[in-house]
C-alpha positions, 0 to 999 in steps of 0.5 A, spaced: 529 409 514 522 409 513 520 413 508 515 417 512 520 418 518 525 421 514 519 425 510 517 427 517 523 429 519 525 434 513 518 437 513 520 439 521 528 441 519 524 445 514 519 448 519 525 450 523 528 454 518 523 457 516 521 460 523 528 462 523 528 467 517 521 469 519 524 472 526 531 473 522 525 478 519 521 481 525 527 483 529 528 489 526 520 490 527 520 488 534 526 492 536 522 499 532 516 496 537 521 497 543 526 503 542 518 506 542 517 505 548 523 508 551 526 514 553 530 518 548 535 521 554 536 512 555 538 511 547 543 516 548 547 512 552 544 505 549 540 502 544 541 495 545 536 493 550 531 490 548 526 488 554 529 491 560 526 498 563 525 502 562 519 504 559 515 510 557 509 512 553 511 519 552 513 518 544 506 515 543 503 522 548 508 526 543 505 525 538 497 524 540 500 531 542 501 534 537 494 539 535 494 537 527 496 529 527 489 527 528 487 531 521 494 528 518 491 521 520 485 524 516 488 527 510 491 520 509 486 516 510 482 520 505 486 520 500 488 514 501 481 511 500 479 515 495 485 514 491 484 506 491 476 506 489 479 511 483 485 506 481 479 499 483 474 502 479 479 504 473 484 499 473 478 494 472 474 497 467 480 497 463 483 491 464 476 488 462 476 492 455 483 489 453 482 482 456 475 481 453 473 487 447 476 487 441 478 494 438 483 497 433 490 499 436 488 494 442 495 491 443 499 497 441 495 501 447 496 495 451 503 495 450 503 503 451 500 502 458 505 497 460 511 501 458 509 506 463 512 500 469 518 502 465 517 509 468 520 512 475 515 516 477 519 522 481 521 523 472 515 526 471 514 530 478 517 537 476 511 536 470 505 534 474 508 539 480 507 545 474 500 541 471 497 541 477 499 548 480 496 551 473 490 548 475 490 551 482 490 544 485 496 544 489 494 544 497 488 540 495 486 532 496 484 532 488 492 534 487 493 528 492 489 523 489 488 525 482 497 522 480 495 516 484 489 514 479 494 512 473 496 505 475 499 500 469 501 495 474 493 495 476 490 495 468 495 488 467 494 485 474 486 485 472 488 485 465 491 477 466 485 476 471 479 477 467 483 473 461 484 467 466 476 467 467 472 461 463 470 465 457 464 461 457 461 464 463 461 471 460 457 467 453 451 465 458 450 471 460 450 474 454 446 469 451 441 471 457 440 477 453 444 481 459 448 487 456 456 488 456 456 492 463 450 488 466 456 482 465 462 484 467 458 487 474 454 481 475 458 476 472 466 477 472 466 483 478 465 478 483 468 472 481 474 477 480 475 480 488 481 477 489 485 480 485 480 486 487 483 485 494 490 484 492 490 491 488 487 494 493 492 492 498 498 495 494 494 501 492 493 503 499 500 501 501 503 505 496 499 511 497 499 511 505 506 510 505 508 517 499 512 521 502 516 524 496 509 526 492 505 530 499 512 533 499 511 536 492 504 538 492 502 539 499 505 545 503 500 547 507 501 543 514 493 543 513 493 539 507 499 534 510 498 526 509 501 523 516 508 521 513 509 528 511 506 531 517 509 526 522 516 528 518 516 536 520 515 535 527 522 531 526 528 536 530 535 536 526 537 531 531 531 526 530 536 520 529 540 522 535 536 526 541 530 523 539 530 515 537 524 514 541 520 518 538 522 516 532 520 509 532 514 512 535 512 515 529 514 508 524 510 504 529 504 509 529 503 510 521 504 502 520 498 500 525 493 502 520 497 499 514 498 492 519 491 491 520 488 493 513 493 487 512 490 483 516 483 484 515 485 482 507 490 476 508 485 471 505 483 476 498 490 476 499 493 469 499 487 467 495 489 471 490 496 469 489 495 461 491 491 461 484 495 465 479 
């Protein structure tokens, strides 16, 4: 057989398989799109119909209904924000001091930051939980947001980044009597935006999706994230009496993440395409 015509044909083997996997992997997806869209009263009786009726947008109302869910949304959104600019504005400038700056304790320190990857962060809740209480933030977007801000993953990722640029770019524009900030804003931040993208990404998802830690410091419904939020209006027989709206829930607080996704799935694919 002509080489070509078996590559091709391999190649298409390997199309087919791989289109496979990837439904394999969106069938539960589509199946929490479905069971949103249909009455609680027919899941009792049945979950595994998929396309037939009937359908409802009472999960969707229901929660739309619910009098705090757009501050909810807000909260998360904020802290969200706010929590990801911190972690992007840190995680660089101090990935850039360990990748370019020489300075004494460089490794240790270094060393030391990488072993907080090493530490679950629900290990240290209890003391973070008395720390921020005694400083009265508790119920606060600080205390939601400031936990958030030490990110070892983030200082390593941009660590490697800012190591991997020609060190020869830098030298020129230090040659043209350009400071060490003017640098490193002018000339490494923007040739650095991938990773930027990737880790703000991971950040945002990371934040957007906590529950344990909303759940410790925020006990006022005011001050709730959406994941907090929408999991007190859930009765204690959400799983049984009320499917639907709890799918309707899972799809309502993933939208924003899927087209954040979406709007970075270039920053995303060229940032690891090129490590």
């Amino acid at each position: 057989m002509n080489p070509l015509l078996r590559r091709g044909w391999f190649d298409r083997l390997l199309m087919a398989g791989l289109c496979l996997l990837a439904l394999a992997w969106m069938l539960p997806l589509l199946w929490v799109l479905a069971l949103s869209f249909k009455p609680n009263e027919f899941l009792m009786a049945r979950t595994d119909v998929f396309l037939a009726p009937p359908y409802t947008l009472d999960n969707y109302l229901d929660i739309l209904g619910t009098s705090a869910v757009f501050r909810w949304l807000g909260n998360s959104a904020l802290v969200a924000l706010l929590q990801t600019a911190g972690v992007l504005v840190l995680s660089s400038l101090a990935g850039y001091g360990f990748a370019r700056c020489e300075f004494p304790g460089r490794r240790w320190l270094f060393a030391f930051v990488l072993f907080g990857l090493a530490v679950p962060a629900q290990s240290v809740f209890i003391p973070l939980h008395h720390q921020f209480t005694s400083w009265g933030l508790q119920n606060t977007h600080a205390g939601l947001i400031l936990p958030g801000l030490a990110a070892p993953f983030g200082v390593y990722l941009m660590t490697q980044y800012f190591k991997a640029i020609p060190l020869e770019l830098e030298e020129a524009a230090l040659l043209d009597n350009a400071s060490r900030l003017k640098t490193f804003v002018r000339v490494i931040l923007p040739l650095s935006l991938p990773a930027q993208a990737t880790l703000g990404i991971f950040t945002f998802l990371a934040c957007w999706n906590d529950y344990l830690w909303p759940l410790v410091i925020a006990t006022q419904p005011d001050m709730y994230t959406l994941t907090r939020g929408l999991a007190s209006t859930q009765t204690n027989f959400a799983q049984s009496e009320g499917l639907g709206f709890l799918m309707a829930q899972a799809v309502f607080a993933g939208a924003p993440v899927l087209l954040l996704y979406l709007f970075f799935q270039k920053h995303l694919v060229s940032a690891v395409s090129s490590r």
